[in-house]
C-alpha positions as CSV (number, residue, x, y, z in Angstrom):
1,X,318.7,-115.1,51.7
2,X,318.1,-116.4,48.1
3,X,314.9,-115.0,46.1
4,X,311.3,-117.1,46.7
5,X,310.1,-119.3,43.8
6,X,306.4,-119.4,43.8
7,X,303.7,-122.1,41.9
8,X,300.4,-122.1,41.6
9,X,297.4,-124.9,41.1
10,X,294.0,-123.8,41.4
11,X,292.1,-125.8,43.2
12,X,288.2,-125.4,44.1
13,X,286.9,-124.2,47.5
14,X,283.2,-123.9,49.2
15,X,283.5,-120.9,51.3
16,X,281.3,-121.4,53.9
17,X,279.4,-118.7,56.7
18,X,279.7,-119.4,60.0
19,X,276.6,-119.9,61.7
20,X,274.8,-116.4,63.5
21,X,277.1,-113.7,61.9
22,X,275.5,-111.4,59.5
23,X,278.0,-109.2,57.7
24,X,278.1,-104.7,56.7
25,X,278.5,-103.8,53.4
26,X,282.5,-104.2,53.8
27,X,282.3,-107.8,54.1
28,X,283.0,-107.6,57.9
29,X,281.1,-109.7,60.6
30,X,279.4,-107.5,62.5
31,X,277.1,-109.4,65.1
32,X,277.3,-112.8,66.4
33,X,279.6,-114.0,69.2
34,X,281.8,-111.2,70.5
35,X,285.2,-112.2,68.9
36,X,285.6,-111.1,65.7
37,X,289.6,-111.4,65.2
38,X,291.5,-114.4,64.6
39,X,295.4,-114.8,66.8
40,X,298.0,-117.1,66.5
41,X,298.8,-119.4,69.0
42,X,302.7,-119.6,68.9
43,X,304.5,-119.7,72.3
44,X,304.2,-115.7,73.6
45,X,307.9,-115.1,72.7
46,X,306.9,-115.1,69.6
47,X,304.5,-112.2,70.6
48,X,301.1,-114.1,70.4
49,X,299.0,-112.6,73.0
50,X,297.0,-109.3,72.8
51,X,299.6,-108.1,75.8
52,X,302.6,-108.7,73.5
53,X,300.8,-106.8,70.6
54,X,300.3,-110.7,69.3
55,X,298.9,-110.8,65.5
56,X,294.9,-110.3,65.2
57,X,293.3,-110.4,62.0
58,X,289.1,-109.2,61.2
59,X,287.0,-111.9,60.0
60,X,286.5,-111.3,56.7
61,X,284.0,-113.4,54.9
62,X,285.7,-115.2,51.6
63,X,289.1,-114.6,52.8
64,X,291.1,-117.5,54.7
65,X,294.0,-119.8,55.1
66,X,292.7,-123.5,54.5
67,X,289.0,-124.7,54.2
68,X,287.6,-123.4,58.1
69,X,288.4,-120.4,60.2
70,X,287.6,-119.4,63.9
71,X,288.0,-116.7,66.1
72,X,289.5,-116.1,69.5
73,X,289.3,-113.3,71.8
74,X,293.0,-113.4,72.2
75,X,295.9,-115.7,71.7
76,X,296.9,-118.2,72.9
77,X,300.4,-118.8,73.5
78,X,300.4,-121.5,76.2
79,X,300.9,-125.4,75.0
80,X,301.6,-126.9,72.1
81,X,300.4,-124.8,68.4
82,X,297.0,-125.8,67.5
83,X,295.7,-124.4,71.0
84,X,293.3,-122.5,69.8
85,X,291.3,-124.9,68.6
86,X,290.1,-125.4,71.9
87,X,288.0,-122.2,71.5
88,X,286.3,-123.0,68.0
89,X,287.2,-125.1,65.5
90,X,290.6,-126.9,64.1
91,X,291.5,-124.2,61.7
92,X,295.1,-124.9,61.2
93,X,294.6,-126.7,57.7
94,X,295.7,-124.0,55.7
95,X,299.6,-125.1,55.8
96,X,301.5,-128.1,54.5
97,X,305.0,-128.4,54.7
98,X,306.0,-131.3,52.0
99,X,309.6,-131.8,52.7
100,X,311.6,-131.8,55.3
101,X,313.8,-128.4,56.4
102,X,317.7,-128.8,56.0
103,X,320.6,-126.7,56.4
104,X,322.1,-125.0,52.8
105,X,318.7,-126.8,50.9
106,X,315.2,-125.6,49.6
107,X,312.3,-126.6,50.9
108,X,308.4,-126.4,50.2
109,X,305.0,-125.9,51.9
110,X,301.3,-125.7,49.9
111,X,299.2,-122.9,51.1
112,X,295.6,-123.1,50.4
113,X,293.9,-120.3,50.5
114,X,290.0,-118.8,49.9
115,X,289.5,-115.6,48.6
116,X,292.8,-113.0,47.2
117,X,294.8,-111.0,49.1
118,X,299.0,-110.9,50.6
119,X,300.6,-113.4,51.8
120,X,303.6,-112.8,54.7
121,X,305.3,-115.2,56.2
122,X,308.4,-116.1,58.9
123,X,310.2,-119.1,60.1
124,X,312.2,-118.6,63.2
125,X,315.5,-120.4,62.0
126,X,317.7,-119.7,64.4
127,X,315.0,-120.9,66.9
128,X,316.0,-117.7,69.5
129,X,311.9,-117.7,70.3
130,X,311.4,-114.4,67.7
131,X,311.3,-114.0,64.3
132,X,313.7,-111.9,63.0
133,X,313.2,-109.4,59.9
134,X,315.6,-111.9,58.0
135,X,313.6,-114.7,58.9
136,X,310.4,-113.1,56.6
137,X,310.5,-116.2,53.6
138,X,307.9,-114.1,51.8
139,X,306.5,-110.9,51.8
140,X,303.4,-109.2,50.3
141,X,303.2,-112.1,48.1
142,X,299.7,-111.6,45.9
143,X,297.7,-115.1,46.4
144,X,294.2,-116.5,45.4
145,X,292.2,-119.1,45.6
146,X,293.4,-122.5,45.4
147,X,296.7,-124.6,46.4
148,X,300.0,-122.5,46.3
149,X,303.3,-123.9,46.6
150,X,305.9,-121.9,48.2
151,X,310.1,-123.0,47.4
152,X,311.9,-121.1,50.9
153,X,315.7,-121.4,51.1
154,X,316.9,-122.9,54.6
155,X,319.9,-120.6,55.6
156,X,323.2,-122.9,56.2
157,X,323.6,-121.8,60.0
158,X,320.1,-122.8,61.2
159,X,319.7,-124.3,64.9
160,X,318.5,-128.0,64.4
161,X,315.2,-128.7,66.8
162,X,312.0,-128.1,66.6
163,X,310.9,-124.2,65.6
164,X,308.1,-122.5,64.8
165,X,306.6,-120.4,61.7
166,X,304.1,-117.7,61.4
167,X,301.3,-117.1,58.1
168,X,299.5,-114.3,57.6
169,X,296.9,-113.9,55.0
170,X,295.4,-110.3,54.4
171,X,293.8,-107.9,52.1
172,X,296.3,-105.2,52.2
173,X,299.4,-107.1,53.5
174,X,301.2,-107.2,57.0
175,X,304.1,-104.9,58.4
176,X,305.7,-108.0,60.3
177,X,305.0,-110.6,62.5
178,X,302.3,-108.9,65.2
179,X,300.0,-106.1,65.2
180,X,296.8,-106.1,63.6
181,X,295.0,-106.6,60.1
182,X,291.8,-105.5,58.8
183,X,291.1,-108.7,57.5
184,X,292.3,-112.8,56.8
185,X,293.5,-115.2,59.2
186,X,297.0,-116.2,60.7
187,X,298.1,-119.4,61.2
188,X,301.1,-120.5,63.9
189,X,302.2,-123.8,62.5
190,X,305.6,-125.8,63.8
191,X,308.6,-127.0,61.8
192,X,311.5,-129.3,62.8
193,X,314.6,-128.3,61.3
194,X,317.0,-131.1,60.5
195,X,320.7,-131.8,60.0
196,X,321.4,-132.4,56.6
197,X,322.4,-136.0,57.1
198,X,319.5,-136.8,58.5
199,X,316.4,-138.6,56.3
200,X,313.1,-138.4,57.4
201,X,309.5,-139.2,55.7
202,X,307.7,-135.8,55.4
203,X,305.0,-137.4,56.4
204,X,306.4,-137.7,59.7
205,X,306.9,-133.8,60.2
206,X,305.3,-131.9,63.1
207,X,302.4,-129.8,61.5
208,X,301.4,-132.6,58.7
C-alpha cells in the first residue's frame, strides 16, 4: 500500500464534561453512570461486541473524536452503524469522508479531534466482514486538536459495495482493530466503495 499523506488545520473546540462524572487525578471518570468505556458499533464480524474482544476505550476527559462522546456498556454490533447512539448521544461526528472511494485512486477524510494522542485506523477493502492487518490506512499517527485531513490510497482490487471502517483515537496508540485502550474514543463509520467509472457527489456518501 502507498505511504499516508497527512494535513493539518487547527481549528477551535469547547471540550465539554458530561453531566454527574467527577474525575481521579489521571483524568479518568470515576463515578457517574456505570459505563465508563466507549465501543464501536460495526457489524460483530468486525469484532464489535465485548464477546468478540470488540474495541473499548476509557473515557478520558479532553480526549475525543469529534465535538461529543458517550459511553456504552458494550457494543453494539446489530443494525445499521450509528447504533449506539441509541444509548447516549450521536457521537459519530468525529469522521468525514470528502471524496468518494475508487479503485487505483486517493481519497480523503477530516478527523476532528479534542485533546492529543494516536490515531489508528482500518477500512475493510475487500469487504470480507474483517479488517485485515493490510487494511490499517494509518497507524500510531500523532494528532491534536483541530481538523486533520487524512490522503488513504484505495488498493486497485477492492470489492465495490458498501464497507465499513474503524477509528481509534488514544493516548498511547492501539495494537489493532479490538481489544482495549486506556483512553479516547472509537468510531465505526461506513464507506461505499465505488467503480472507478462511476461519479458521485460526496455529499451523497453513507457517513456524511
Amino acid at each position: 500500500m502507498k505511504s499516508l499523506l497527512f494535513t493539518f488545520t487547527a481549528v477551535s473546540l469547547l471540550a465539554p464534561a458530561l453531566a454527574g462524572w467527577s474525575t481521579n487525578p489521571q483524568g479518568n471518570w470515576v463515578n457517574g453512570p456505570e459505563a465508563m468505556l466507549d465501543y464501536g458499533d460495526a457489524p460483530d464480524t468486525y469484532a464489535t461486541a465485548k464477546l468478540s474482544n470488540g474495541p473499548s476505550h476509557r473515557l478520558l476527559p479532553g480526549l475525543r473524536l469529534g465535538a461529543r462522546i458517550d459511553a456504552e456498556l458494550d457494543g453494539i454490533p446489530s443494525g445499521p452503524v450509528g447504533s449506539d447512539d441509541r444509548n447516549g448521544v450521536d457521537d459519530e461526528d468525529g469522521v468525514r469522508f470528502v471524496t468518494i472511494a475508487r479503485p487505483g485512486n486517493w481519497s480523503r477524510a477530516e478527523i476532528t479531534v479534542v485533546g492529543e494522542g494516536k490515531l489508528d485506523a482500518w477500512i475493510d477493502f475487500n469487504r470480507d466482514g474483517h479488517f485485515n492487518p493490510d487494511e490499517q490506512i494509518c497507524r500510531g499517527f500523532t494528532i491534536g486538536t483541530g481538523v486533520t485531513t487524512i490522503h488513504f490510497y484505495v488498493p486497485e482490487k477492492n470489492v465495490r459495495g458498501l464497507t465499513y471502517s474503524r477509528w481509534r483515537l488514544s493516548k498511547e496508540g492501539v495494537a489493532g482493530p479490538c481489544g482495549a485502550a486506556a483512553s479516547g474514543e472509537v468510531e465505526d463509520h461506513p464507506l461505499f466503495l465505488f467503480d472507478p467509472q462511476i461519479r458521485v457527489p460526496a455529499d451523497s456518501l453513507p457517513g456524511r
